[in-house]
C-alpha positions as CSV (number, residue, x, y, z in Angstrom):
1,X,12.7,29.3,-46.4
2,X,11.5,25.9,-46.0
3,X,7.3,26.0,-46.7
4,X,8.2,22.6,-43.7
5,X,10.0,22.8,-40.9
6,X,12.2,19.8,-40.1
7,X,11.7,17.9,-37.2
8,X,15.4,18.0,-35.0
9,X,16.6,14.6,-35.4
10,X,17.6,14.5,-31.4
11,X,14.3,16.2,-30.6
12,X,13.0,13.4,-32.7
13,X,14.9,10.5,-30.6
14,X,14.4,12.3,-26.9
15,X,10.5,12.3,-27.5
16,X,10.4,8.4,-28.9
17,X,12.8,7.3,-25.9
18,X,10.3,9.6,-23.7
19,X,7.1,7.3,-25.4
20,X,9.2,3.8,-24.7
21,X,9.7,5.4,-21.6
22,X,6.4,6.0,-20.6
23,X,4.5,3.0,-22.1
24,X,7.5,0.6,-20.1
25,X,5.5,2.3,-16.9
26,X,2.4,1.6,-17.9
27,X,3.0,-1.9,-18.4
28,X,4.8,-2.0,-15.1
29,X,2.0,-0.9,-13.3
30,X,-0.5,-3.1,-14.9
31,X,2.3,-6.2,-13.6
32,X,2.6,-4.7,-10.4
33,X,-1.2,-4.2,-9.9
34,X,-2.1,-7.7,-10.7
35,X,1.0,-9.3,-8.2
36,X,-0.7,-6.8,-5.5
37,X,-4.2,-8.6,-6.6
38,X,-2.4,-12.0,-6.4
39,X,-0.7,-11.5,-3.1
40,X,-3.9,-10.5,-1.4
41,X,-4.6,-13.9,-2.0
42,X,-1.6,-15.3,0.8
43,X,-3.6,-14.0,4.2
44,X,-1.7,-14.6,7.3
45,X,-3.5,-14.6,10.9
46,X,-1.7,-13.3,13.8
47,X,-1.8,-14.6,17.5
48,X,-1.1,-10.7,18.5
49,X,-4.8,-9.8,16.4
50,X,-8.4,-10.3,16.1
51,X,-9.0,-13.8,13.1
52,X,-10.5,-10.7,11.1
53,X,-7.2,-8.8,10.4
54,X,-4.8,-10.7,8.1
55,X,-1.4,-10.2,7.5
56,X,-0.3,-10.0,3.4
57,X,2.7,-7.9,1.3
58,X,0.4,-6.9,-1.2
59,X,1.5,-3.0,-0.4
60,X,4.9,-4.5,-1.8
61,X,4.4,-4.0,-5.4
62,X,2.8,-0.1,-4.9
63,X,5.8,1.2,-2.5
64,X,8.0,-0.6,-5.1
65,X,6.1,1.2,-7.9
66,X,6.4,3.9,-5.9
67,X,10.7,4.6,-5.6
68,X,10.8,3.8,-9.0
69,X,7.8,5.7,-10.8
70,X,6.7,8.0,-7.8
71,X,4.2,8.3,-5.6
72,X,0.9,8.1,-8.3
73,X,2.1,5.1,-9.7
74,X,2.3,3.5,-6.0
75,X,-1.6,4.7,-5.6
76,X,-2.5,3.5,-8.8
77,X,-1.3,0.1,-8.4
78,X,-3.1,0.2,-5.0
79,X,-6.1,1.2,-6.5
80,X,-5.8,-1.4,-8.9
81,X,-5.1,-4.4,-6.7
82,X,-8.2,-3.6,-5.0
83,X,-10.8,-3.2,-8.5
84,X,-8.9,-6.5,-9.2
85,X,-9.5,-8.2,-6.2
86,X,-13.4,-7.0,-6.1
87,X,-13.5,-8.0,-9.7
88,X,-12.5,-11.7,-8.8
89,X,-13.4,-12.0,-5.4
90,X,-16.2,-9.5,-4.4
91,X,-16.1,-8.9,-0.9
92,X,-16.8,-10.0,2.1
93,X,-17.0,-6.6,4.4
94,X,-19.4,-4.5,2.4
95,X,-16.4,-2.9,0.6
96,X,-15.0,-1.5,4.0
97,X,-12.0,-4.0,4.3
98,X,-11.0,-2.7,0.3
99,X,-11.6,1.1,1.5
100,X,-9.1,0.6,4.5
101,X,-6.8,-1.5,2.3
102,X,-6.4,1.4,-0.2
103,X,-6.5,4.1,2.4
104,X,-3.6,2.4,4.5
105,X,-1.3,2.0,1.1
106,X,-2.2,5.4,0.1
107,X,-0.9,7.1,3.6
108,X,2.3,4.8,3.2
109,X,2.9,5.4,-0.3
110,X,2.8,9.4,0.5
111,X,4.9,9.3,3.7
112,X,7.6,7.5,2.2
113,X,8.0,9.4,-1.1
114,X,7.5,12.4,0.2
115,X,10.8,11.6,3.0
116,X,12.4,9.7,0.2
117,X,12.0,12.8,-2.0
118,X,14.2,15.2,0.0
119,X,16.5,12.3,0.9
120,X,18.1,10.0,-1.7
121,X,20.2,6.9,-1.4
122,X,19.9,3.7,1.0
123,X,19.9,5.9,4.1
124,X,17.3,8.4,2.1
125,X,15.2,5.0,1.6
126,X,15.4,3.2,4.9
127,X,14.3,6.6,6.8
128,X,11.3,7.1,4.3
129,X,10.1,3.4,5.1
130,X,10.1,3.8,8.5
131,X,8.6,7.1,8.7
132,X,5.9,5.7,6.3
133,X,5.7,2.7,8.6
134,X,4.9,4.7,11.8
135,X,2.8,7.4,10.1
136,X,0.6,4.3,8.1
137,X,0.1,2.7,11.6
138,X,-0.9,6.1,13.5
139,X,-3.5,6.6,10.0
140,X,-5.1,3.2,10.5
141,X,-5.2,3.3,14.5
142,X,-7.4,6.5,14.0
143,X,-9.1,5.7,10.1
144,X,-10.2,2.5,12.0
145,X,-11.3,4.0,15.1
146,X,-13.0,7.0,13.6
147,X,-14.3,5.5,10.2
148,X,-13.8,1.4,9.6
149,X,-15.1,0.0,12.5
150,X,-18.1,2.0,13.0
151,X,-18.7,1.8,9.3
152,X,-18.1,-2.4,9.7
153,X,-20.6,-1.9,13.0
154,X,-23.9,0.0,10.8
155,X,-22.9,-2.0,7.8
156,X,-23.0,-5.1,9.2
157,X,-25.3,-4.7,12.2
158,X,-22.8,-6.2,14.0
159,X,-22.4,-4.7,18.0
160,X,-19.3,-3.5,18.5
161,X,-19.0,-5.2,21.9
162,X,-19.0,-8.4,19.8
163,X,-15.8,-7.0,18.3
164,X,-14.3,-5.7,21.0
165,X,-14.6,-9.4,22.6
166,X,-12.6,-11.2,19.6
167,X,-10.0,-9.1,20.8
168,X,-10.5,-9.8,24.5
169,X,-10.0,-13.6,23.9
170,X,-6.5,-12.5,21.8
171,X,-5.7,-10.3,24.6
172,X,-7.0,-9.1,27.9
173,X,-6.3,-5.7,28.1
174,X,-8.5,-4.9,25.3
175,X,-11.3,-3.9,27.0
176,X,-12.8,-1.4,24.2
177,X,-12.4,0.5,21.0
178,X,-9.1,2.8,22.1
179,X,-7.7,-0.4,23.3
180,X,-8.3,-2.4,20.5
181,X,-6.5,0.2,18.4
182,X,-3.2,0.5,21.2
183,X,-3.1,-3.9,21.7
184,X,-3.8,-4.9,17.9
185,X,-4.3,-2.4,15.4
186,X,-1.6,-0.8,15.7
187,X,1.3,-3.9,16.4
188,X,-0.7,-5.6,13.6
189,X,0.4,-2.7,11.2
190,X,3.9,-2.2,12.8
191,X,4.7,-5.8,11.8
192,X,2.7,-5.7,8.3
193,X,4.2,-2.4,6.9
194,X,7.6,-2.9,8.7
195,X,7.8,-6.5,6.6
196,X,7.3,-4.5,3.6
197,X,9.8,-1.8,3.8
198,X,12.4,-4.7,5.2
199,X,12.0,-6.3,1.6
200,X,11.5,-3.4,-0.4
201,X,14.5,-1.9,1.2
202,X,16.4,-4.9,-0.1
203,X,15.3,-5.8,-3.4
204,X,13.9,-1.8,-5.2
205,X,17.4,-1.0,-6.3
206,X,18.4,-4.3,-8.2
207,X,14.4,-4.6,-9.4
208,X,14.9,-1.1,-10.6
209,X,18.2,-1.8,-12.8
210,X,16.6,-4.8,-14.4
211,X,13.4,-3.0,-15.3
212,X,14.7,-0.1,-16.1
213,X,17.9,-0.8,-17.9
């Protein structure tokens, strides 16, 4: 016998395509993180919201990260565009904006693979989005009731009557916290997440074969 054993020249070409394969992710993510870092940059105010939420797409890159890498590439490229963002920026909300940034891409990220996983194809994709865009906007209504604004409230010193007011002048049936979640939160989500799933429904498939050819 052989005091070596040879290495199986298709095992040998399997586990270098599975390293190009691999290291073509990484470097994915570490693009798609810093165009999520870049597109917080392109804020959008609302007329249906409070000045202090802003509409951007930078959930784009991590649900596009997401169909084509799975669901912990999606959250790391969250995570990422939020280190990024602190790193270059700071912040401006005692680090509870960049909690409830991650949090809400997190909840989207896992709703729509998890649908998507069970349910290929463009009919697979476009129920995934949606059910990630109404679960997302149920998480934030009650994250942000529950945790973000009384967090922003202590943090801040900031009564929440004050708050509740910027929302008044938007609209006059907010009259509280429940309210502000039912007349702003949650359309303010509805339109940001359903944006996002409109383009990533239209462009993750031909991004994919180019990437991934």
């Amino acid at each position: 016998m052989d005091a070596f054993v040879r290495e199986n020249p298709t095992e040998k070409g399997q586990t270098a395509r599975t390293r190009g394969i691999s290291t073509r992710k990484l470097v994915i993510i570490a693009m798609f993180s810093a165009l999520s870092a870049i597109l917080m940059l392109f804020e959008l105010a609302l007329p249906i919201a409070p000045s202090f939420l802003k509409l951007d797409i930078s959930d784009l890159p991590a649900i596009l990260g997401t169909f084509m890498m799975g669901p912990v590439a999606g959250i790391v490229i969250a995570a990422l565009k939020n280190i990024l963002k602190l790193f270059f920026r700071g912040t401006s909300t005692a680090f509870v904006g960049e909690l409830a940034n991650f949090a809400g891409a997190a909840v989207f990220v896992l709703a729509a693979s998890l649908v998507y996983r069970f349910k290929k194809g463009k009919p697979g994709a476009a129920l995934s989005l949606f059910v990630g865009t109404i679960l997302t906007t149920i998480a934030f209504a009650v994250i942000d009731y529950f945790v973000i604004f009384p967090m922003y409230v202590t943090l801040y010193g900031i009564p929440m009557d004050s708050i509740i007011k910027m929302g008044t002048l938007i609209n006059s049936r907010i009259s509280g916290l429940f309210t502000m979640m039912v007349y702003a939160v949650a359309p303010f989500n509805l339109i940001k997440y359903g944006l996002v799933s409109l383009i990533t429904f239209f462009t993750y498939k031909r991004l994919k074969q180019i990437l991934f050819r």
